[in-house]
Each structure stands twice: as C-alpha cells, then as structure tokens.
C-alpha positions in Angstrom: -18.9 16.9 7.5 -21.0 16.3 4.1 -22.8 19.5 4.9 -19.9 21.9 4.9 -18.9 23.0 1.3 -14.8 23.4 0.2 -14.3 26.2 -2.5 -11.1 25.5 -4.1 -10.8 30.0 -5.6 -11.2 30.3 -1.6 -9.0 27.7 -0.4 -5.9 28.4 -2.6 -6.5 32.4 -2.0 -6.4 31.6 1.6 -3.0 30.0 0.9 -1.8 32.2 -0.4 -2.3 34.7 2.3 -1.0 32.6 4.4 2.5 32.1 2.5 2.9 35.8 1.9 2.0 36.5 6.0 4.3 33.5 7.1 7.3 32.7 4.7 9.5 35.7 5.7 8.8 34.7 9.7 10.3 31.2 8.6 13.0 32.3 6.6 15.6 30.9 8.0 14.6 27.0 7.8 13.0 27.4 4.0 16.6 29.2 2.9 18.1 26.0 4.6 15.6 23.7 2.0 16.3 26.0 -1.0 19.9 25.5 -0.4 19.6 22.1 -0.2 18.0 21.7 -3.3 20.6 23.7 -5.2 23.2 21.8 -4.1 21.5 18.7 -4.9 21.3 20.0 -8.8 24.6 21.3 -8.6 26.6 18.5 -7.2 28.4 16.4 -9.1 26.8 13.2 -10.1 23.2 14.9 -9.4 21.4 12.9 -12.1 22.3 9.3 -10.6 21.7 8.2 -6.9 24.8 8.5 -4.8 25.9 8.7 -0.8 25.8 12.5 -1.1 22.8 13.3 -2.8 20.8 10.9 -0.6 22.6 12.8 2.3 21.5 16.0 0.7 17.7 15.0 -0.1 17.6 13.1 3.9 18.6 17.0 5.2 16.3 18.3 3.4 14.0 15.8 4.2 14.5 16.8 8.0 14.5 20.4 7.6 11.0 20.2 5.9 9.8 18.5 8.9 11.3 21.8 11.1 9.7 24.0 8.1 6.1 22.0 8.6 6.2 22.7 12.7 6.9 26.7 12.2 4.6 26.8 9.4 1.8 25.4 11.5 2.8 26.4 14.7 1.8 29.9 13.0 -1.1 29.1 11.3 -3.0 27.8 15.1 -0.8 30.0 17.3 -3.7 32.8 17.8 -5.6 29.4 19.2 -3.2 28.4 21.9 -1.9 32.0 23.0 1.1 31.8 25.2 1.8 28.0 24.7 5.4 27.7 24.5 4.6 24.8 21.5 3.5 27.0 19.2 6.4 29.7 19.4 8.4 29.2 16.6 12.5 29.7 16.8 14.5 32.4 15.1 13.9 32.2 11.6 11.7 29.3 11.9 14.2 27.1 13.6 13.5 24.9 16.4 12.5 21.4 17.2 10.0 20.1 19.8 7.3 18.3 20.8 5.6 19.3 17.3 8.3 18.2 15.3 8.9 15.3 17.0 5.1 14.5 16.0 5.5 15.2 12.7 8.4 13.3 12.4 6.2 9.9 14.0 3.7 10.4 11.7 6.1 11.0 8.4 7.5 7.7 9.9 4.2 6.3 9.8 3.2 6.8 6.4 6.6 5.9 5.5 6.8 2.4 6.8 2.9 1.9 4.7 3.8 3.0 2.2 7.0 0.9 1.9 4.7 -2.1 2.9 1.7 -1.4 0.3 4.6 -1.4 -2.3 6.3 -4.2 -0.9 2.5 -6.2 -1.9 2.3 -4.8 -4.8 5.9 -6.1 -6.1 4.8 -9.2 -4.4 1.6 -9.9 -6.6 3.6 -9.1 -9.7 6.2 -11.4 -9.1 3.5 -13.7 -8.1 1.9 -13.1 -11.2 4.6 -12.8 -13.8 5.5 -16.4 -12.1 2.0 -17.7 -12.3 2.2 -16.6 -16.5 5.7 -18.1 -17.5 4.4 -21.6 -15.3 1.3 -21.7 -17.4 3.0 -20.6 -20.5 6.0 -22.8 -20.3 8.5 -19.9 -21.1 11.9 -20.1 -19.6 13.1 -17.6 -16.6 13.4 -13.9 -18.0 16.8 -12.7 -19.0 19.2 -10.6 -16.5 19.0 -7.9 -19.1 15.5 -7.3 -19.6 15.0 -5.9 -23.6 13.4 -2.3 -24.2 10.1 -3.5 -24.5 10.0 -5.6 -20.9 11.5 -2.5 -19.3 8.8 -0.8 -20.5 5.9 -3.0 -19.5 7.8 -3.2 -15.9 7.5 0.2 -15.5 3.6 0.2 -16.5 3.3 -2.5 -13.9 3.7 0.7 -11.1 0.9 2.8 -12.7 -2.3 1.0 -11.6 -1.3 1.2 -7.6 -0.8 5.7 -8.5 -4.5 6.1 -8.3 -5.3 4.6 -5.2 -2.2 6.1 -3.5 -3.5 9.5 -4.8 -6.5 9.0 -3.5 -5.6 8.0 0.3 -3.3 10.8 0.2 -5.7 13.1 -0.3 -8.0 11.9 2.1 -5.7 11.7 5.1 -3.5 15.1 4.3 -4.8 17.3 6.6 -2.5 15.0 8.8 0.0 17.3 9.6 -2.2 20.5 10.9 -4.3 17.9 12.9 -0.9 16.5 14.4 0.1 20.4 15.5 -3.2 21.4 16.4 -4.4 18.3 18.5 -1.3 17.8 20.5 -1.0 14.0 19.0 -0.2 12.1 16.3 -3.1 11.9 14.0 -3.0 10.5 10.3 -6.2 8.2 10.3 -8.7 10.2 12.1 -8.2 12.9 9.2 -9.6 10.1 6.7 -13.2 11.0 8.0 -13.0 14.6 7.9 -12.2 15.2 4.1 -14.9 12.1 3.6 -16.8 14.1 0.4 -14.2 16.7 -0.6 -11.8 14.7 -2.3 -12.5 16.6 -5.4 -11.9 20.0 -4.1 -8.9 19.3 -2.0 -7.6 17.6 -5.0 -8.4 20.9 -7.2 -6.9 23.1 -5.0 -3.7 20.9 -3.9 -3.5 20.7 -7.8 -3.7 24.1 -8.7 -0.8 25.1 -6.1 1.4 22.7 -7.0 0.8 23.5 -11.0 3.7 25.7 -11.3 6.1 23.3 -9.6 4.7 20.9 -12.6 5.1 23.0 -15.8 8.7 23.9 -14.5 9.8 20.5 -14.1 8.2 19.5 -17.9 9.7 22.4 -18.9 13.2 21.8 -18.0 12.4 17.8 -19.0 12.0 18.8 -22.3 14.4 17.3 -24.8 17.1 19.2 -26.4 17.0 21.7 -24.0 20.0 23.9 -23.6 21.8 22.7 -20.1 21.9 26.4 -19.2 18.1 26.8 -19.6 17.7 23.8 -17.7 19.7 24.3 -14.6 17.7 27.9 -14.3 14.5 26.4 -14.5 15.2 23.9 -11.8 17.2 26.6 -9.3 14.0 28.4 -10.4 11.7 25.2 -9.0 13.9 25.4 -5.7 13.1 29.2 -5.2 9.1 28.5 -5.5 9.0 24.9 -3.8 10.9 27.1 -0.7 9.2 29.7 -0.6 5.8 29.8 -2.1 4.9 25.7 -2.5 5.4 24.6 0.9 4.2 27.7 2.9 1.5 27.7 0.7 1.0 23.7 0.9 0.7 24.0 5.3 -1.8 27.0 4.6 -4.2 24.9 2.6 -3.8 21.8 4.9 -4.2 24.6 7.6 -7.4 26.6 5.9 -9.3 22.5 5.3 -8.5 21.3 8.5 -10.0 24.4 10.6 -13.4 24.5 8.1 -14.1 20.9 8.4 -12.4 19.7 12.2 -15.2 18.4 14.7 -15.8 20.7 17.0 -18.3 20.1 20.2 -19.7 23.2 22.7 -16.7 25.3 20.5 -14.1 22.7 22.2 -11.9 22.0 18.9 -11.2 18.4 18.2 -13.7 17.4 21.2 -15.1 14.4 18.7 -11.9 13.8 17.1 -11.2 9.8 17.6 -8.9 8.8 20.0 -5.8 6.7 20.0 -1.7 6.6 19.4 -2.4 7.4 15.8 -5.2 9.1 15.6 
C-alpha cells in the first residue's frame, strides 16, 4: 500500500463529484437528518441534555446510518450491477443487509470507544487518588472550584490525539463494510498504513466549513438571531454537502488503496467477524 500515493486536491475534488452526482438521489433520507437537526436547535431546552433532544440526536443517529448505506450503495453499485444490495430505496430510504452492517460496526466502535474512555477515567481516578495519598490532602469537595473544573477538563485532552489518530486509520470502515459484504473496521487499519497525513488533509479540508460555522456562531456576544442562522445554516451543509461528501472520500480512498488480487477486489483482504 506504501507505493500508492493519496493527493488530498484530488481526493476532496473527487468528493465533491460525488456529493453533487449523489445527494439529490438520497434526498429524501439527508432531508430527514437536516430536519432533525433543526428541530434539535429549535426545541425547547436545546442547549441542555434532555429525553427529547437525546431522542432527536438517537433518530438522527439512525437515519445517518440509512444515509451512509444509499450513499455507498451508489458509490460501488456500477461494481455489483443488478445486486438487489446496492439498490437504494426511494429517496434514499431503505434498510438491509448493508445497513444492518453498518449499524454492527457503529456498535462496534461504540462499545471501544466507551471502554478506552472508561480506562482512561480509570487511571485518573487512579491517579488523582495515588496524589492526595502521597500528599496527605483531604477528599476533594462535591463542588469542585473554577480552577479544578478546569484542570478536569484538560485531563480529557491527552487521550484526543490518539483517538484522532485510530480514527483516521480505520475510516474507510464504512465503504469496506458496503463493498465487501461484511463487517470490517480492523482490516481497514492496514490499508491507510502511510497516508494518515493526507486522509487527515483531505477529511480536514471537508469538514472546514462545518468548523468555522460552528466558531462562528460560538462567538461571544453574538446576536441570538445571527446565531440560530448560522447553525440552521451548519444543518443545510452537514445534510447535504458534509456527509455525501464524507462517504465519497471514504469511497474515492478505499477503491485507490483496497487489495486487489488477479482484479478480484478484496481477494487479500483479512478475514473474520470483524474484519
């Protein structure tokens, strides 16, 4: 895989295409998303976490899995002409065997993640422990002050790197899942093995408008007026431009650097319930 080369101008151009080709076949399921999210900011209460906004952001959560399987379902349909798996439903709606793939290997990184951060709060309770033993200070308060917030909160930054960087090296999980027929998350960790830095550039670059949106409406004093248009303007472009545009680069990556063997795709792809 070290010999094939990623250009990120190539890689975000070919998402692009692929956004503008695909996002008015799946329509239907990315309106679904976008209305989701607008309801989400214009709920009451939408700044706190309550019953109905996690209800609204676990819909949405679902209905980007249904957008993910019509958005690669199209993007390796002209492999597997006439399957009946890679027809998408009216507007992009359907669930099958794709979907249901998906959904395992969401559930997958899911249940790691939750158990690399359940380690993680486990060595600093370990550690802050370990400190007030040696030092002799008494238990912290209930109410921690301003200042131990603060340093409780810097205690989650060391572990973003790392996560960054295994994310990047197993995303092409969700095109390998649609286009092998299986769940695979781990088998993608060798294929991107020395292009971190360009799938990283180009994941970076589409999802730079997303970023300056959200600062932008973060910004203190802002008007609540301007504010709630910037962020119904974020739900327009994570709908309909972000996410096609996300599965197209996964898409574009996986097809330049997947095994291949005699022209069979995926012949030297490992095997196994999780890829």
């Amino acid at each position: 895989m070290l010999g094939r080369k990623i250009s990120v101008q190539d890689s975000v151009k070919a998402a692009f295409q692929f956004a503008k080709a695909t996002a008015p076949k799946a329509a239907g399921v990315l309106s679904i998303i976008l209305l989701l999210d607008i309801a989400a900011i214009l709920a009451p209460g939408s700044a706190s976490v309550s019953p109905a906004i996690l209800a609204l952001k676990g819909f949405e959560a679902l209905f980007g899995i249904v957008a993910q399987g019509a958005l690669y379902r199209l993007a390796f349909a002209d492999e597997h002409a006439g399957a009946p798996e890679f027809r998408i439903g009216p507007l992009g709606l359907q669930w099958g065997k794709p979907e249901m793939r998906l959904l395992g290997a969401h559930l997958l990184l899911f249940f790691l993640s939750f158990l690399a951060l359940l380690f993680w709060v486990l060595i600093l309770i370990v550690s802050l422990g370990a400190g007030m033993f040696v030092s002799g200070t008494a238990a912290a308060p209930l109410s921690p002050t301003p200042q131990q917030a603060s340093q409780m909160l810097l205690a989650f930054v060391p572990p973003i790197l790392p996560a960054v960087f295994v994310y990047v090296r197993i995303c092409l999980y969700g095109a390998a899942t649609v286009a092998e027929g299986k769940v695979s998350v781990f088998s993608t960790w060798r294929l991107t093995r020395g292009h971190f830095w360009p799938i990283l550039g180009a994941g970076f670059l589409i999802v730079l408008p997303i970023a300056v949106l959200n600062l932008l409406s973060a910004l203190p004093g802002e008007p609540r007026a301007a504010t709630i248009v910037l962020e119904l303007l974020t739900c327009v472009l994570d709908a309909f431009l972000i996410r096609p545009m996300s599965c197209g680069l996964y898409a574009h990556i996986y097809t330049a650097l997947r095994p291949t063997d005699g022209g069979e795709v995926g012949a030297a792809a490992p095997r196994g319930p999780w890829g």
